[in-house]
N, C-alpha and C positions, 0 to 999 in steps of 0.2 A: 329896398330896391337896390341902396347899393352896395350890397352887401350879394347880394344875387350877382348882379355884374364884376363885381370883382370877382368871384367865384369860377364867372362863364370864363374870363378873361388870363386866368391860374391854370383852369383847365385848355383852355386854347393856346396857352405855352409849353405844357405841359406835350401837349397832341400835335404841335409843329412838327416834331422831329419824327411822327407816324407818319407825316399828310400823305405820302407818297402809298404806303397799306393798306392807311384807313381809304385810300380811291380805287384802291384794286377791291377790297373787302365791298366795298359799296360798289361796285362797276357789276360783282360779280351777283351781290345779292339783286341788284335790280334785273341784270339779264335772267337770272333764275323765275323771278315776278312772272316778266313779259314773256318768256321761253316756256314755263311749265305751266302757268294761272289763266291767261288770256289766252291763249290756244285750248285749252280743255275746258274753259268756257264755252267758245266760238263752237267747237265739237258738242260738247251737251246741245247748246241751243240747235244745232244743226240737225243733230238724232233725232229731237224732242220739238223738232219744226216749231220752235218757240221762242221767248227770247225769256230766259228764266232770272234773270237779274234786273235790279233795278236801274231804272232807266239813267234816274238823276246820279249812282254812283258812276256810270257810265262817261256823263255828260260832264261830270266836276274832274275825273280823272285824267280825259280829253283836254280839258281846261288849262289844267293843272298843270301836262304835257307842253299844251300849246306856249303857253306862260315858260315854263321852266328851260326849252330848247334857246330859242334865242337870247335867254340869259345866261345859259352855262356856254354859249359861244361866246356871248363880251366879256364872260368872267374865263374866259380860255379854259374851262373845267370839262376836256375833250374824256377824262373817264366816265363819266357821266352819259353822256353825251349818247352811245350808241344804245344802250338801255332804252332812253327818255324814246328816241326816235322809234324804235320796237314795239314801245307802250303805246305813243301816238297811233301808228298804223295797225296795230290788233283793235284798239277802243276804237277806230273809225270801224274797222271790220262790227265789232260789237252792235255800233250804232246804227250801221247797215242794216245789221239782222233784226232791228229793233223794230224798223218799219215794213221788211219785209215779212216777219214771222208774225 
């Protein structure tokens, strides 16, 4: 185990001096997620008057959202930040359509 944590910790020195890349790379692959995935979701079920995904991956990713916003505001991680809020409000969409289809 601590040989694992030293490891994470080599690497996380290592990756300080990206932090500012690695949050544009990650800012943009999550808007990509919420932008391309959960809208052509929302559309399939809408066509197919159904809701054709799982409910519970729905409801854990909502979660996950709800969790993850108020944390990357105390940890001031504002790249993050407009993603998470995107994904909240398509997965409430999702959930929507889950009880109405």
């Amino acid at each position: 185990m601590q040989i694992l944590q030293l490891w994470a910790n080599r690497l996380a020195d290592v990756l300080v001096s990206q932090k500012t890349r690695l949050g544009q790379v990650t800012l943009a692959c999550g808007i990509g997620m919420v932008v391309v995935g959960f809208p052509a979701q929302i559309v399939a079920n809408y066509q197919a008057q159904e809701c054709g995904i799982n409910p519970i991956l729905v409801l854990v990713a909502a979660a996950l959202y709800t969790v993850r916003i108020p944390y990357q505001i105390a940890a001031r991680a504002w790249y993050l930040l407009p993603a998470d809020v995107l994904g909240l409000l398509f997965n409430l969409v999702l959930v929507g359509q889950y009880f109405v289809y």
